[in-house]
N, C-alpha and C positions, 0 to 999 in steps of 0.2 A: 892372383889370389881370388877366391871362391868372395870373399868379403867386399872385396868390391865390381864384384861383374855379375849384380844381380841385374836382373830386368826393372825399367822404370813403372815397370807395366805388373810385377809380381808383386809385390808388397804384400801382405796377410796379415800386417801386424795389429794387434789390438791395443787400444789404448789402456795405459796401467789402469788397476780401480784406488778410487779416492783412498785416501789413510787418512783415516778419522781416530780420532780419539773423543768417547763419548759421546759422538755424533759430530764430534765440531771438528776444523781443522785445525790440524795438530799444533800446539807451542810454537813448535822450532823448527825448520824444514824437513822433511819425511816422503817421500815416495816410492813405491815403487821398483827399484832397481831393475832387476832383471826383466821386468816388460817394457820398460823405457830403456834397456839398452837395447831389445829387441826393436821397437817404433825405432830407437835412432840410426840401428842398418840398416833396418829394411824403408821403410819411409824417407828420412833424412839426405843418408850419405848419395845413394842411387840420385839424387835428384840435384844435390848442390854439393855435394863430395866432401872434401875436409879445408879444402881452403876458401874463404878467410878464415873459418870457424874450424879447430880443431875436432875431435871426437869429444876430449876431455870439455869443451866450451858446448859441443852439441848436448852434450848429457846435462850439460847444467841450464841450457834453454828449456831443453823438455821436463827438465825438474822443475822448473820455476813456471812453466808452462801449464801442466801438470796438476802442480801443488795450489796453484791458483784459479786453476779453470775462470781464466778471463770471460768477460762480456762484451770489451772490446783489447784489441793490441796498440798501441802508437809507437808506432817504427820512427824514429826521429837519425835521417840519414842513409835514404834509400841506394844510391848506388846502383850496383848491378841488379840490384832488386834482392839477392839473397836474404835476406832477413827476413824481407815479407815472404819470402817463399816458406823459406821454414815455420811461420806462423798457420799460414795456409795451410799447409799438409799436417803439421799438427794439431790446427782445429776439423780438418776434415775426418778427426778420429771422436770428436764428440757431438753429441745428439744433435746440438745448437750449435757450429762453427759462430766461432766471435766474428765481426769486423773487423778487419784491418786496415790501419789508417799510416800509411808511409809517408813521410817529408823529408822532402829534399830541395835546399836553395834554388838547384838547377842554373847554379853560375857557368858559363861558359867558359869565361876568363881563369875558373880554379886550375891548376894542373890536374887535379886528380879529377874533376867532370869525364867521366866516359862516354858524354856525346851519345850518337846512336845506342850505342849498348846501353845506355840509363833506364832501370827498371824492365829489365829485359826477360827477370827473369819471373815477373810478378805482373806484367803489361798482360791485359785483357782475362786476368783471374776473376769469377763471383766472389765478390763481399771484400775485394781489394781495392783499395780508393789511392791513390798516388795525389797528393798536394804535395804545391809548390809555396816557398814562404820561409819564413824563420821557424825553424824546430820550436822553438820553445812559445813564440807568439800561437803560431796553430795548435801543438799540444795543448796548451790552456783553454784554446777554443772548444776544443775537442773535451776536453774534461769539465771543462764549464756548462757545457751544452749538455751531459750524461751527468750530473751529481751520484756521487756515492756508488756510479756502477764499478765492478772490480773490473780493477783495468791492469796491465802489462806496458809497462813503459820500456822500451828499448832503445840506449842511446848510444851510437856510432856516427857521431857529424863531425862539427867541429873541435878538437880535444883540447884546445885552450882550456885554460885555467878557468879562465874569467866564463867561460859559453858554460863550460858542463857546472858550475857553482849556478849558474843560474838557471840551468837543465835541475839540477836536485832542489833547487827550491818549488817543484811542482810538484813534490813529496807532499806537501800541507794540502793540496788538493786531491789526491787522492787515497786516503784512508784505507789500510785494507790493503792496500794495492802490493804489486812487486817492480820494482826495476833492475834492468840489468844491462852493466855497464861492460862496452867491449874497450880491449886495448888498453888494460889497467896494470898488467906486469909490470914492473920499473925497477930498475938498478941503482944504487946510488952512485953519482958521476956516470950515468950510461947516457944520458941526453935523451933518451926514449921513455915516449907515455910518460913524459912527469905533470902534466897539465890534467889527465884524468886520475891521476893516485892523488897526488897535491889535493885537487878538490875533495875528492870522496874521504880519505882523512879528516880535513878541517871541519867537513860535514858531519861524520858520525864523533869527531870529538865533543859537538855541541847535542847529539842524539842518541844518546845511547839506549835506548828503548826501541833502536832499528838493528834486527839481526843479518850482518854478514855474511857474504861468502863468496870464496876467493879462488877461483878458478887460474892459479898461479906455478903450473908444471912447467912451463916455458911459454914464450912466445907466440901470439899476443897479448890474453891474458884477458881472462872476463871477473865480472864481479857481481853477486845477488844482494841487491837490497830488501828485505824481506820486511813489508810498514804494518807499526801494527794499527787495532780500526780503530782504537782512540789513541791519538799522538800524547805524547808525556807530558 
């Protein structure tokens, strides 16, 4: 298929323009569509394809992306590196690419550690910073260090209950901001992803002046938390 055997090297795509209402941005999320479906073939897929991140999951990074034109990103669960990949080709569409700041424990002992291939696919990028540490210890660092910048929080680590409840309490730190959670699809009696629903539930039962969205067609399953810049 023509859709996926473009050159990594063609790309032409332009980044959406902002959607503004009144000059501000909008209420409720708004983007774009057809030039961010554009960025997400031509940019996106050529470069990290569709797995782990579906298309349906790609569209909602680059919406959230996008809608918030970050100052910096914090990748919380680097991995093969693809996250911070897709942040980087998506800031190399605007004037100022953010930083990007990727962590990962770097346990050797986990089964899922990929060893050599860890951040493989983000190792030696401009403005890509790979730390080692606890996701939520170094995010704080990172947003403590930058007050009030609009920032992109991305979490794919550890999907316990207990890790991501305390991943969304860094919600109060940055105002303004967006987060977006991978692997939130869940079935009731499926035994899968119920540590990151479980949380993010309990969380917006207590916040309801954070808007949702749920990237939930199948399998894995993402989710936008969208903060607003004074908390309720």
């Amino acid at each position: 298929m023509k859709l996926f055997s473009r050159s990594r090297t063609a790309a032409k795509a332009e980044p959406p323009p902002p959607v503004t209402h009144g000059g501000r941005r909008p209420a409720r999320l708004e983007v774009e569509a057809f030039a961010t479906s554009r960025v997400v073939l031509d940019r996106l897929v050529p470069v990290v394809g569709v797995h782990p991140y579906p298309l349906s999951e790609l569209m909602l990074m680059a919406a959230a992306f996008f809608d918030l034109r970050p100052a910096q990103v914090i990748d919380v669960g680097t991995h093969h590196g693809k996250s911070a990949r897709i942040w980087y080709e998506l800031g190399r569409l605007l004037d100022v690419p953010p930083p990007v700041h990727t962590i990962d424990l770097c346990d050797a002992s986990h089964p899922e550690f990929p060893g050599k291939d860890h951040g493989r696919h983000c190792r030696g990028l401009d403005g890509v910073t790979l730390h080692t540490g606890d996701g939520t210890e170094v995010a704080a660092q990172l947003l403590d260090a930058a007050p009030g910048v609009p920032t992109l929080l991305f979490l794919d680590g550890d999907h316990a209950q207990d890790t991501v409840t305390r991943e969304l309490a860094l919600c109060d730190r940055m105002p303004g901001g967006s987060v977006l959670l991978h692997d939130t699809l869940t079935q009731p009696g499926s035994g899968y992803n119920e540590g990151p629903w479980e949380a993010i539930t309990t969380f917006l039962a207590t916040r309801p002046d954070i808007e949702a969205h749920h990237s939930h067609l199948g399998l894995p399953g993402m989710t936008l938390l969208r903060l607003p810049a004074t908390p309720a």
